[in-house]
VOTORVEX-52418 format. One line per 3 residues: number of its first residue (from 1); their letters; for each residue x, y negated, z negated of C-alpha. Coordinates in nm, 2 decimals. Example, Ala and Ser with C-alpha at 12.3 -4.5 7.8 and 13.67 -1.06 7.14 Angstrom:
1> AS> 1.23 0.45 -0.78  1.37 0.11 -0.71
# end
This chain:
1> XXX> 5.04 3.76 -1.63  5.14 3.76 -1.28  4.99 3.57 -1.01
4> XXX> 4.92 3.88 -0.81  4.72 4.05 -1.10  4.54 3.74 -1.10
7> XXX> 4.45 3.77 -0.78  4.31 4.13 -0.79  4.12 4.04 -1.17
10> XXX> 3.96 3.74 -0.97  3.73 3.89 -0.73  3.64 4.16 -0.96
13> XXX> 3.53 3.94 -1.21  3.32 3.78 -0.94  3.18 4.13 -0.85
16> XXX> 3.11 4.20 -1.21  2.91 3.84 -1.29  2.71 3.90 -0.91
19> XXX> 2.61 4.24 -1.04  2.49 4.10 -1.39  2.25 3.88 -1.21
22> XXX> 1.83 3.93 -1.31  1.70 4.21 -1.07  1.37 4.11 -1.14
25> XXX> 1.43 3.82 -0.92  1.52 4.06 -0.59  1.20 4.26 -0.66
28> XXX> 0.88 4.22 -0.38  0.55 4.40 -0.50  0.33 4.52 -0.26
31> XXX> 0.07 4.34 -0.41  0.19 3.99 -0.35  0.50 3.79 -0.54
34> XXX> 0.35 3.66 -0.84  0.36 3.97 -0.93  0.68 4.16 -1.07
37> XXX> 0.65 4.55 -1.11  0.61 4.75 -1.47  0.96 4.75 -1.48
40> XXX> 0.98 4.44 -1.61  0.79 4.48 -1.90  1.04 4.71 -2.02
43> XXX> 1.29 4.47 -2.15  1.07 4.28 -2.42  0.81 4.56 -2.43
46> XXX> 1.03 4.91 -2.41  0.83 5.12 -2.71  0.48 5.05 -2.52
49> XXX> 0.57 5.07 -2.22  0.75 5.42 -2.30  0.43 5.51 -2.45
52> XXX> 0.21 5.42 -2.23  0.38 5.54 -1.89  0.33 5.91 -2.05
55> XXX> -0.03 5.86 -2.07  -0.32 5.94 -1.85  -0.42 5.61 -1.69
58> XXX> -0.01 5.56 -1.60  -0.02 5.91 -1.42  -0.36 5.86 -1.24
61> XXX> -0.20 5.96 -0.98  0.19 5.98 -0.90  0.41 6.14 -0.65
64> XXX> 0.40 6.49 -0.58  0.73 6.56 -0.75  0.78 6.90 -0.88
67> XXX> 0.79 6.76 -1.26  0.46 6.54 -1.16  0.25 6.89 -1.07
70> XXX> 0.08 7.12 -1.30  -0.04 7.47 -1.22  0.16 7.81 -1.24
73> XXX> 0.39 7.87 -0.86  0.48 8.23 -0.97  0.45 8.50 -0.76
76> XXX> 0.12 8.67 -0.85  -0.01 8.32 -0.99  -0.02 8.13 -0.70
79> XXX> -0.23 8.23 -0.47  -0.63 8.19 -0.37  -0.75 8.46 -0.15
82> XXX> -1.08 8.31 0.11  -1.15 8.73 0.23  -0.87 8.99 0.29
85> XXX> -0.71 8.86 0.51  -0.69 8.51 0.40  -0.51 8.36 0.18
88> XXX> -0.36 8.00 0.08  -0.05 8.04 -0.12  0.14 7.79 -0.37
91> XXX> 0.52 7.80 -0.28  0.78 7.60 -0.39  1.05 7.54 -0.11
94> XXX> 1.38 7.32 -0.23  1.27 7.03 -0.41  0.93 7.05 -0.21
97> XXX> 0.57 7.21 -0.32  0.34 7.32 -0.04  0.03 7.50 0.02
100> XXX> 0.08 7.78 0.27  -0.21 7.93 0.50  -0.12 8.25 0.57
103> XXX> -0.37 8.51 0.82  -0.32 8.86 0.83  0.03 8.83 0.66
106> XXX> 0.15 8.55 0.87  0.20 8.18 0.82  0.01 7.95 0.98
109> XXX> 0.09 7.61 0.85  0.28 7.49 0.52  0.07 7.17 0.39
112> XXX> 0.32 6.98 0.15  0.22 6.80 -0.17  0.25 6.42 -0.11
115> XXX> 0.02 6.31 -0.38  -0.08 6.40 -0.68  -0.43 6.27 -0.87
118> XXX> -0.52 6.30 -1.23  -0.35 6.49 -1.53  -0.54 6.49 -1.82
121> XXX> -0.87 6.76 -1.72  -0.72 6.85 -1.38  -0.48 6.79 -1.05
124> XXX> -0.56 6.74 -0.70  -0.32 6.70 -0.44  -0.32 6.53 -0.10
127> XXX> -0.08 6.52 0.24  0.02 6.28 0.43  -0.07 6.29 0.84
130> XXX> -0.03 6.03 1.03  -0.10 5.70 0.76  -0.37 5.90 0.59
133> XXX> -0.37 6.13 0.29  -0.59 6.44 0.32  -0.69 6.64 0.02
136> XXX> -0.51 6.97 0.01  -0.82 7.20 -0.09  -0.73 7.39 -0.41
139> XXX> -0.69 7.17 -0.74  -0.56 7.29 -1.04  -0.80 7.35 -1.34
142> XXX> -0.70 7.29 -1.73  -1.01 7.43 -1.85  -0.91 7.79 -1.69
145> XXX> -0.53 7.71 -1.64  -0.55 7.81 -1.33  -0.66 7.72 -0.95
148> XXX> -0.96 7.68 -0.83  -1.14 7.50 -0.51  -1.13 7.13 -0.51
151> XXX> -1.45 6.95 -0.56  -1.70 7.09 -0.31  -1.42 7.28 -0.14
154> XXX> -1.53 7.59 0.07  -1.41 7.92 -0.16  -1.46 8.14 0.18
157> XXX> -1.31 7.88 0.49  -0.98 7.66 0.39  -1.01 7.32 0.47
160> XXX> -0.78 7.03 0.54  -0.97 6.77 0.71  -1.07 6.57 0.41
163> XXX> -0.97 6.24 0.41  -0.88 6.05 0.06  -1.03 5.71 0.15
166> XXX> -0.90 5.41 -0.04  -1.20 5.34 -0.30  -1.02 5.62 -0.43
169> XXX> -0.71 5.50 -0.47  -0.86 5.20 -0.60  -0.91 5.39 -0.98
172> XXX> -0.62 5.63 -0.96  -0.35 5.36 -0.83  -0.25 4.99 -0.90
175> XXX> -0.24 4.92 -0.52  -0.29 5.10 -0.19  -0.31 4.87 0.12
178> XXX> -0.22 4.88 0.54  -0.04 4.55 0.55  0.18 4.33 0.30
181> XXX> 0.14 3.95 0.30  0.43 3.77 0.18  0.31 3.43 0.28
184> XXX> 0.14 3.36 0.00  0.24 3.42 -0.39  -0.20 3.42 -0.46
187> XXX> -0.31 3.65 -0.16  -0.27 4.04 -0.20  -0.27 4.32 0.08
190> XXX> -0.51 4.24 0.33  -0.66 4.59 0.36  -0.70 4.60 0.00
193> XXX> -0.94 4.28 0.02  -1.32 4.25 0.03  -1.45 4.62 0.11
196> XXX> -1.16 4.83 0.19  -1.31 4.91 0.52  -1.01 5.05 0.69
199> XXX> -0.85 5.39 0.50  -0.52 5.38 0.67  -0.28 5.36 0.44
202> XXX> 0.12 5.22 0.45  0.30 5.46 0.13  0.51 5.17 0.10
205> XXX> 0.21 4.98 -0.06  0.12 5.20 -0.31  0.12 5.13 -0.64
208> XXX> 0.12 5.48 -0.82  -0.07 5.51 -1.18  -0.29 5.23 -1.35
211> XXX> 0.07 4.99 -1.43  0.07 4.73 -1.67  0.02 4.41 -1.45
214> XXX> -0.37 4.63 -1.36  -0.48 4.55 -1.67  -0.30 4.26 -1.80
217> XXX> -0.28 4.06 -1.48  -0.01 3.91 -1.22  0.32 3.89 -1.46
220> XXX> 0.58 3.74 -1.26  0.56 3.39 -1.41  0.56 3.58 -1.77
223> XXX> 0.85 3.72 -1.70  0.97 3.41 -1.58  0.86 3.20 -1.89
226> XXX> 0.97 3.45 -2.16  1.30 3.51 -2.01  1.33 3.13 -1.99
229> XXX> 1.24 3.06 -2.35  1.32 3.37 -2.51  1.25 3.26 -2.86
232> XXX> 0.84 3.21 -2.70  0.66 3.43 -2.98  0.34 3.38 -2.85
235> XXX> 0.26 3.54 -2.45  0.25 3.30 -2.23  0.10 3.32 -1.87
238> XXX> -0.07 3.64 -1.92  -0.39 3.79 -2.00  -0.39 3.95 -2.34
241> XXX> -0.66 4.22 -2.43  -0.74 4.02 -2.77  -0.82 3.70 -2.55
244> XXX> -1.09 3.87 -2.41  -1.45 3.84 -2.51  -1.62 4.18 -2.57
247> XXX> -1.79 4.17 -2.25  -1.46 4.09 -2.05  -1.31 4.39 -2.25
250> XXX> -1.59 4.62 -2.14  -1.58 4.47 -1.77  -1.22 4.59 -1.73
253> XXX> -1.28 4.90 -1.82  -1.62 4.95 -1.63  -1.44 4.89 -1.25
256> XXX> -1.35 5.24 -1.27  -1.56 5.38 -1.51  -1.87 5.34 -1.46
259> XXX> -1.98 5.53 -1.20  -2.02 5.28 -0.92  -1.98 5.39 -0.54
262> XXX> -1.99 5.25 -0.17  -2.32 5.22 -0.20  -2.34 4.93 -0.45
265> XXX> -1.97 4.78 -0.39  -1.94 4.38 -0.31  -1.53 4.36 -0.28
268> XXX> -1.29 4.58 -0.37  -1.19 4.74 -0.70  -0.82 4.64 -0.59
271> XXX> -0.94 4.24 -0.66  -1.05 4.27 -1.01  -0.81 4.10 -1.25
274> XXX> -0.90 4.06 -1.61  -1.17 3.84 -1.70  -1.36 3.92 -1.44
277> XXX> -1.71 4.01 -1.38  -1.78 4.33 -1.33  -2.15 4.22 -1.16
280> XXX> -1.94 4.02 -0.89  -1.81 4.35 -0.77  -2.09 4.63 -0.81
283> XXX> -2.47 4.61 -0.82  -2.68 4.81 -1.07  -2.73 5.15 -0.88
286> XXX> -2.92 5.44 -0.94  -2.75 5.65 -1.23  -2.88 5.98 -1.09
289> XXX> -3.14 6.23 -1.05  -3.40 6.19 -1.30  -3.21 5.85 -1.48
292> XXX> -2.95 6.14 -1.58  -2.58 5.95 -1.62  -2.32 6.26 -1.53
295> XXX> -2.04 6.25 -1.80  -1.83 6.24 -1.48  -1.73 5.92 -1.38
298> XXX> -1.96 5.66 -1.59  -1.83 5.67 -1.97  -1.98 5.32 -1.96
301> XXX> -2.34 5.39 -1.85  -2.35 5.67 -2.14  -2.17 5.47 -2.37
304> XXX> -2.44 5.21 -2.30  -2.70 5.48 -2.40  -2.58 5.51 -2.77
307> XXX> -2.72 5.35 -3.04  -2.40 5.28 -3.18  -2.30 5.07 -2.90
310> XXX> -2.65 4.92 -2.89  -2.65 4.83 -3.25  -2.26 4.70 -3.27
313> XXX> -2.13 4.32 -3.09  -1.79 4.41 -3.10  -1.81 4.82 -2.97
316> XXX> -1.59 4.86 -2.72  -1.35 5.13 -2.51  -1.07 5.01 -2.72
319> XXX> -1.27 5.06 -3.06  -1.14 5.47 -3.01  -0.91 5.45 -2.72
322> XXX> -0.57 5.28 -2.72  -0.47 5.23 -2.35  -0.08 5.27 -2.45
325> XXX> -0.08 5.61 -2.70  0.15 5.83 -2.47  0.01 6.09 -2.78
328> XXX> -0.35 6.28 -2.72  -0.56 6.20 -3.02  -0.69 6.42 -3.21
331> XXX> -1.06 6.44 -3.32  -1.00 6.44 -3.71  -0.85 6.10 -3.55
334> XXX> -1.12 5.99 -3.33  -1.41 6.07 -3.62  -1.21 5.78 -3.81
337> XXX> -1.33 5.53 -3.56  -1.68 5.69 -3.65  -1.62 5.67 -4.06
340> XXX> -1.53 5.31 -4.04  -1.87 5.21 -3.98  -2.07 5.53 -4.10
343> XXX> -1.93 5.56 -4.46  -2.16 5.83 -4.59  -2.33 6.07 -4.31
346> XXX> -2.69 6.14 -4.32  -2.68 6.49 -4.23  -3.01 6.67 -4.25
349> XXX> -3.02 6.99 -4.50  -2.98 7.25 -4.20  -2.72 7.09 -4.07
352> XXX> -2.51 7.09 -4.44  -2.61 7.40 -4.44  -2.47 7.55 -4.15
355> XXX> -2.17 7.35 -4.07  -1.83 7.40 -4.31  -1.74 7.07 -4.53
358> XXX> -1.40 7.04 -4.36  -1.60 6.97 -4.00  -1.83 6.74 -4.19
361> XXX> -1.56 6.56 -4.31  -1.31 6.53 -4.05  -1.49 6.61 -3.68
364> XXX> -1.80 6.41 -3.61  -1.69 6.43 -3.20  -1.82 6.79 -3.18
367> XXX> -2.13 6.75 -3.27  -2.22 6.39 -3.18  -2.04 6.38 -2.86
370> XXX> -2.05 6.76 -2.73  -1.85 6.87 -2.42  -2.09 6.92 -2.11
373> XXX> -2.11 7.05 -1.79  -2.04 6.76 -1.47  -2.31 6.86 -1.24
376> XXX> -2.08 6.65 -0.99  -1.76 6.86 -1.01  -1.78 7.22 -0.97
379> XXX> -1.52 7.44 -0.83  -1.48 7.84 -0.77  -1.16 8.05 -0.89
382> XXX> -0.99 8.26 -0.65  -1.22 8.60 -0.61  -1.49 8.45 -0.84
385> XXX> -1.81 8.36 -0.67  -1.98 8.23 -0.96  -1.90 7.84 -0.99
388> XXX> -1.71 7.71 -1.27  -1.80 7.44 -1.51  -1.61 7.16 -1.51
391> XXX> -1.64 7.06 -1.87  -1.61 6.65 -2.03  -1.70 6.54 -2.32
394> XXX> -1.97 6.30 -2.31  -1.99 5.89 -2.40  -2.34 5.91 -2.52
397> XXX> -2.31 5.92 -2.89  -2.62 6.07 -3.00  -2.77 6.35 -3.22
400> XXX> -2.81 6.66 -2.97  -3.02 6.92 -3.18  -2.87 7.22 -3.02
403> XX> -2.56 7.07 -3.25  -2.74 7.05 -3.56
# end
């Protein structure tokens, strides 16, 4: 070979080994440097975390991309009307999705989608103005596949003053702060700290979705380890679900659902790391009017309610959820969770008498867990001045005789 191609091969090859090197290592979270991103659970973990970045708690909320946002932006489909000659339409502009106020024919102000929340039972969006996110105020609906008002939204005067304050982020994202500290691999934003009392928020410190490291812990010396000593088989230097006791299990899940508000809040949700207490963060508070849990929100406090839960030491969110199926289950498959432990049902004689065998056999949900009406979430479809029901389906596992 000549000396001259050896010269040009040379630096290449350097170029090539450089661009070889770990990424992981270049990559700063916003939440502090032992921590190292969900994309780096790819590479030892790339069927769950496929699966689970296509399922709701990953897409909590997301960007306001155009393959992110449900709801129908078709001419004819996309507009809510406040009186004749008000109207807020959806429109789609380039790679952008707005909500456009228009009076009397004419456009008075294009609101762009920033921020979208939720997925699985609805959407709601938010803009950005100035470090805050304001909520844009019509949501789209599954239940009616359509749009509707956003919680509490006016149906007659469009609103855009509502501010999306950072205890909400603090169930829909991994991280939302004002500041990054980078002084200290142990300490996280400082606005995310204690009692998130400032709601200014830097994008650059949001951590879309519920991500891997939200549940599992701070994985940047995992990463470290395991790509270190490949061979490991056992997970070192982070927080498996299975070394959890029952009541850490239950914890994690109750920092965002279980109700809990402003009201009875010690330190931020944003804190919580698994193993936790859950008491070290919220103090019992009321569960509503008349001790009445809305299926809204606290899937622990009616969960706590069942006599299933009551009876059972090892009942948890995991004994019918799985945190990583991208796949919605069905309820032939959540009623196996139910036949594991009730092997022959004790249904009374009306009940075997007016429900078919195949629902017997294959759908306990229906009956023992019934779809209900939030009396916290209501909302009003363009035109429509009745409210609409916001249906869930509730966490108290019960007998409900309107079901018999």
């Amino acid at each position: 070979m000549k000396k001259s191609s050896l010269v040009f091969i040379f630096p290449l090859l350097i170029l090539l080994l450089a661009s070889c090197r770990n990424k992981d290592a270049d990559y700063i979270d916003p939440r502090g440097t032992d921590y190292a991103g969900a994309e780096s659970c790819i590479q030892c973990h790339q069927d769950v975390s496929h699966d689970a970045a296509q399922n709701a708690h990953f897409k909590a909320s997301s960007l306001a991309l155009p393959e992110n946002v449900l709801g129908n932006f078709r001419s004819g489909k996309n507009t809510f009307h406040y009186d004749k000659d008000t109207k807020l339409v959806m429109e789609k502009r380039g790679d952008s999705l707005y909500q456009v106020l228009y009076k009397n024919g004419k456009e008075l102000r294009a609101y762009k989608y920033d921020i979208v929340f939720g997925i699985k039972n609805a959407q709601t969006f938010a803009y950005w103005h100035e470090k805050r996110a304001y909520e844009l105020p019509v949501s789209y609906y599954k239940s009616t596949n359509d749009w509707g008002t956003s919680p509490s939204f006016s149906a007659t005067v469009p609103n855009f003053n509502r501010e999306i304050v950072k205890d909400c982020y603090s169930c829909h994202s991994s991280n939302a702060g004002s500041a990054i500290v980078k002084t200290s691999s142990t300490q996280r934003d400082v606005s995310t700290m204690f009692m998130d009392t400032d709601d200014a928020v830097r994008k650059e410190t949001i951590v879309y979705g519920i991500d891997c490291e939200r549940c599992h812990g701070p994985a940047k010396k995992h990463v470290q380890t395991h790509q270190k000593f490949p061979d490991l088989k056992i997970a070192q230097d982070i927080v498996t679900f299975k070394s959890l006791t029952n009541q850490q299990k239950l914890d994690m899940c109750s920092i965002c659902h279980s109700g809990n508000d402003s009201r009875s809040k010690m330190q931020s949700r944003f804190n919580f790391k698994p193993g936790d207490k859950f008491s070290d963060y919220y103090r019992k508070n009321s569960i509503g009017n008349n001790g009445e849990i809305d299926v809204h929100g606290n899937q622990n406090g009616l969960l706590a309610q069942s006599q299933c839960f009551v009876k059972s030491e090892t009942m948890n969110c995991t004994t019918c959820h799985s945190p990583h199926q991208k796949t919605k289950p069905t309820l032939a498959s959540y009623s196996q969770a139910c036949i594991s432990c009730h092997k022959t049902a004790n249904h009374s004689e009306a009940t075997i008498r007016n429900t078919p065998q195949a629902i017997l056999k294959s759908n306990c949900i229906d009956c023992h867990m019934p779809k209900q009406t939030s009396k916290a979430i209501t909302f009003q479809r363009s035109g429509d001045e009745k409210l609409s029901g916001y249906f869930l389906r509730t966490h108290r596992i019960a007998i409900y005789p309107d079901k018999k």
